[in-house]
N, C-alpha and C positions, 0 to 999 in steps of 0.2 A: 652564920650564913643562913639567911633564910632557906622557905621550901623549895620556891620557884628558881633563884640561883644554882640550887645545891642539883634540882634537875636538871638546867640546861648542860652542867659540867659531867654528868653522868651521862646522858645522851651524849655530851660532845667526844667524851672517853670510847662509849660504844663504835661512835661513827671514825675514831681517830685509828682505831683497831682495826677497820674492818677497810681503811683506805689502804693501812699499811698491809692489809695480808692480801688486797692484789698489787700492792707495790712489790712487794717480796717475791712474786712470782714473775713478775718484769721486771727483775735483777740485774739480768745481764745485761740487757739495753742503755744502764746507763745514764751519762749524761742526756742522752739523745730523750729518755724516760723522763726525765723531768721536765726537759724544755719541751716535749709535746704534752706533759698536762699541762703546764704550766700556761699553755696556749690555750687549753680547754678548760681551763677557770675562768681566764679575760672574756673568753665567748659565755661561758653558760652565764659567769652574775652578771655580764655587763645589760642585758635588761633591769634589773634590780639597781644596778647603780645607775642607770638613766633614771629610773624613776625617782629615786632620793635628789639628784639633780635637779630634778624639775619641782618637786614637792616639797622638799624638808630643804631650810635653811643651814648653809653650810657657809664657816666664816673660815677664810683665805688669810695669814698673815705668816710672815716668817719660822715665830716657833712649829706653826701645823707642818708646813712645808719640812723641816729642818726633822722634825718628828718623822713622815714618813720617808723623807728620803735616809735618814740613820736606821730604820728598821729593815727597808731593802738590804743596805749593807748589811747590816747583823745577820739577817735571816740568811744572805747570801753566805755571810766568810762560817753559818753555822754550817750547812750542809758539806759546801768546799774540807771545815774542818774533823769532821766526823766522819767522811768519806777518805781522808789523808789518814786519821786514826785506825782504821779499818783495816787500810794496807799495811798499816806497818805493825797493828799488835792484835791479839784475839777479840774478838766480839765480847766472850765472856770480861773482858778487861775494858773495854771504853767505854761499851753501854751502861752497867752497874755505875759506873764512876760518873756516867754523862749523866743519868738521871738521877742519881743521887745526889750530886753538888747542884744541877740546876735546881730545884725548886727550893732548898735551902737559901742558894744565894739569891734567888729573887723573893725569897720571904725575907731577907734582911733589907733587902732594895727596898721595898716596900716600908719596913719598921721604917728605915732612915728617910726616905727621898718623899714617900707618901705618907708620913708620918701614922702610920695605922699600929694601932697601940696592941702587943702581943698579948697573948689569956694566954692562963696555964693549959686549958682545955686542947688550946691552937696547939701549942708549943707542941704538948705531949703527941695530939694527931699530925704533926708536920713529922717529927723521928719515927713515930709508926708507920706514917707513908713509905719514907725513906726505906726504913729499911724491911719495912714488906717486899719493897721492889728490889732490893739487895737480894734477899733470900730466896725472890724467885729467878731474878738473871743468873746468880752465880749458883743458885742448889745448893749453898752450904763449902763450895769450893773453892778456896782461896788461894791451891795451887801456882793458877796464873801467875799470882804476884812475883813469883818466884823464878818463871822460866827466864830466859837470857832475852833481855830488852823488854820484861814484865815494866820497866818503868815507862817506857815511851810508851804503853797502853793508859798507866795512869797520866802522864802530863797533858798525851794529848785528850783520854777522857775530861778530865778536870778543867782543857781551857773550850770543849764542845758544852762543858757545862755549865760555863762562863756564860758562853755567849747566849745558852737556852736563857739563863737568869737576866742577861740583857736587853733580850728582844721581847723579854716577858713586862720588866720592867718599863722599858722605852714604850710599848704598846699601851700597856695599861692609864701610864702618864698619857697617852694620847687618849684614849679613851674617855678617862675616871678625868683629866682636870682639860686638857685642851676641848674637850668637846667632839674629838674626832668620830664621825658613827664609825662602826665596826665596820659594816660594807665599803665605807668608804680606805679607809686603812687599808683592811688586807687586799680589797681588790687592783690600787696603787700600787703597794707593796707589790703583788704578783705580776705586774704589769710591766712595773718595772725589773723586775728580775727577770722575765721574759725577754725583754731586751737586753740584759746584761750576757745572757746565753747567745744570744742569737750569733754574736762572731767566735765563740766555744763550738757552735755545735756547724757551723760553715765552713769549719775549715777542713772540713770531711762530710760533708752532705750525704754521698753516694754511702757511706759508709753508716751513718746516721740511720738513713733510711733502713737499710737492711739490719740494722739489729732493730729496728721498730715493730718489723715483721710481725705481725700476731698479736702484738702487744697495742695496739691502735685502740680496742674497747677497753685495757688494762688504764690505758692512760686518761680516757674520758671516764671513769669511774672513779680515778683519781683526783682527777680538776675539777666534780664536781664534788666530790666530798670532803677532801680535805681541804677547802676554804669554808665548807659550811662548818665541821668543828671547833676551828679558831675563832667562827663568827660568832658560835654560840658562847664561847668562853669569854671574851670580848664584851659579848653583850650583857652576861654574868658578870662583868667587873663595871659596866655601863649604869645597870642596876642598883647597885652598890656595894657589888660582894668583895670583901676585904681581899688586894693583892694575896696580901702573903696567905690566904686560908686556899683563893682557887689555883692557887701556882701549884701546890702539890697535892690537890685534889682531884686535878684535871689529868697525874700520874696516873689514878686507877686507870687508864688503860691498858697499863702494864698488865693489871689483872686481868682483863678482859682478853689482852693480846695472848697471854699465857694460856687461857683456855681453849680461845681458840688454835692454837697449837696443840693443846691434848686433843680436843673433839675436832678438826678439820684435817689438820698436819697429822694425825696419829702421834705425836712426840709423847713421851712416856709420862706417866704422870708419878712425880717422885714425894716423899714426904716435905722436904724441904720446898716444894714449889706449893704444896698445901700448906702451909706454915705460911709461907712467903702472902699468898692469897688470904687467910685469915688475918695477921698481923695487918695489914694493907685494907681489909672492910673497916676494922677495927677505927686503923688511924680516921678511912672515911667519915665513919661515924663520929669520931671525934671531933674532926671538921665540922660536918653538918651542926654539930648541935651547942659548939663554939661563938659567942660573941663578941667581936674585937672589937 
């Protein structure tokens, strides 16, 4: 992966970190949280997408079409399923498993579907990613596995982690061979998921409203940011940065998110979550300096 690539997925890691930790803080709001960012993505790019509109040549045919409307779903039954994982088993159990399967199995997506041919260099930096991000979600702690319905944590991690490699893959094919620009994709995609909410989030209005309470600039912080890191990853694989190198490249925000949990959240800083962060630069750099 080149310079320019390998920068936009560090920037997109930084900015993916920094939507989720005021997402995290507009927690409790809920479904109602995401269908008002999700409203305030369509408004802030839809300048940006007017202008591609008018400017940049954009071709119309069944596969494009068939592409985003399968990535709406994806993206939708991912949140829907990570959020159902959530309730039923510990965090320390779905996340590790959710980020760990996904950017493996959308590096095999890639090997197969995008025929992008593996180096050892990759190989070795995709398992360092991995389980850089292992060692920092679980600390070294494996207990989980073990408590009563430790497995409904992993099935349902392992099929949110499906779907991440999915929607990773599905985009990328939109991207890397249909020609999709990235504005155009994600801000579809969001568009249409906003409408998919909108009779979720009506069937209790009054109630919507008041968990939004407070959370109104949480949520415009969110719509504008977290479409620009996908757009920049997106545009990294537009470029020609190999699937399977920025699928678990675009993970170090795990690192990024972990820090800032030490320096903003105060959370402890344990040996295992530094191990977790070093192993995980490691893999990056083994990415960066990989040629598939």
């Amino acid at each position: 992966m080149s310079l320019v690539p390998l920068t936009l997925v560090v920037f997109a890691a930084f900015i993916h970190a920094t939507w989720n930790l005021l997402a995290k803080r507009a927690a409790a709001a809920g479904a109602a949280f995401v269908f008002a960012s999700n409203l305030f993505s369509s408004i802030v790019y839809l300048p940006w997408m007017i202008w591609i509109l008018i400017y940049d040549d954009l071709t119309w045919n069944g596969p494009v079409i068939i592409c985003i409307v399968l990535s709406t779903i994806i993206h939708l039954a991912y949140s829907l399923c990570l959020q159902r994982g959530y309730q039923v088993a510990d965090l320390s159990v779905v996340y590790p498993v959710a980020r760990g399967t996904g950017p493996m199995l959308s590096s095999i997506g890639a090997f197969i579907l995008l025929r992008e041919t593996p180096t050892t260099q990759g190989i070795l930096g995709l398992f360092a990613v991995v389980a850089g991000i292992g060692l920092i979600t679980t600390q070294g702690d494996l207990s989980a596995f073990r408590k009563p319905r430790g497995l409904d944590g992993v099935r349902w991690g392992t099929a949110t982690g499906s779907l991440i490699a999915s929607y990773t893959v599905v985009d990328g094919y939109g991207v890397k061979v249909l020609g999709i620009h990235p504005v155009v994709l994600d801000w579809l995609s969001n568009l249409l998921r906003f409408f998919l909410l909108v009779p979720v989030v009506m069937r209790d209005w009054p109630g919507a409203k008041k968990r939004m309470q407070g959370h109104w600039w949480l949520a415009l912080g969110v719509g504008a940011l977290a479409p620009l890191s996908y757009i920049l990853v997106l545009s990294a694989i537009e470029m020609g940065a190999p699937l399977s190198l920025v699928a678990p490249a675009r993970e170090m925000s795990m690192m990024v998110g972990a820090l800032f949990g030490m320096l903003i959240l105060g959370e402890r800083v344990t040996a295992w979550r530094v191990a977790g962060c070093a192993v995980l630069i490691a893999g990056v750099v083994l990415l960066g300096s990989a040629r598939a």
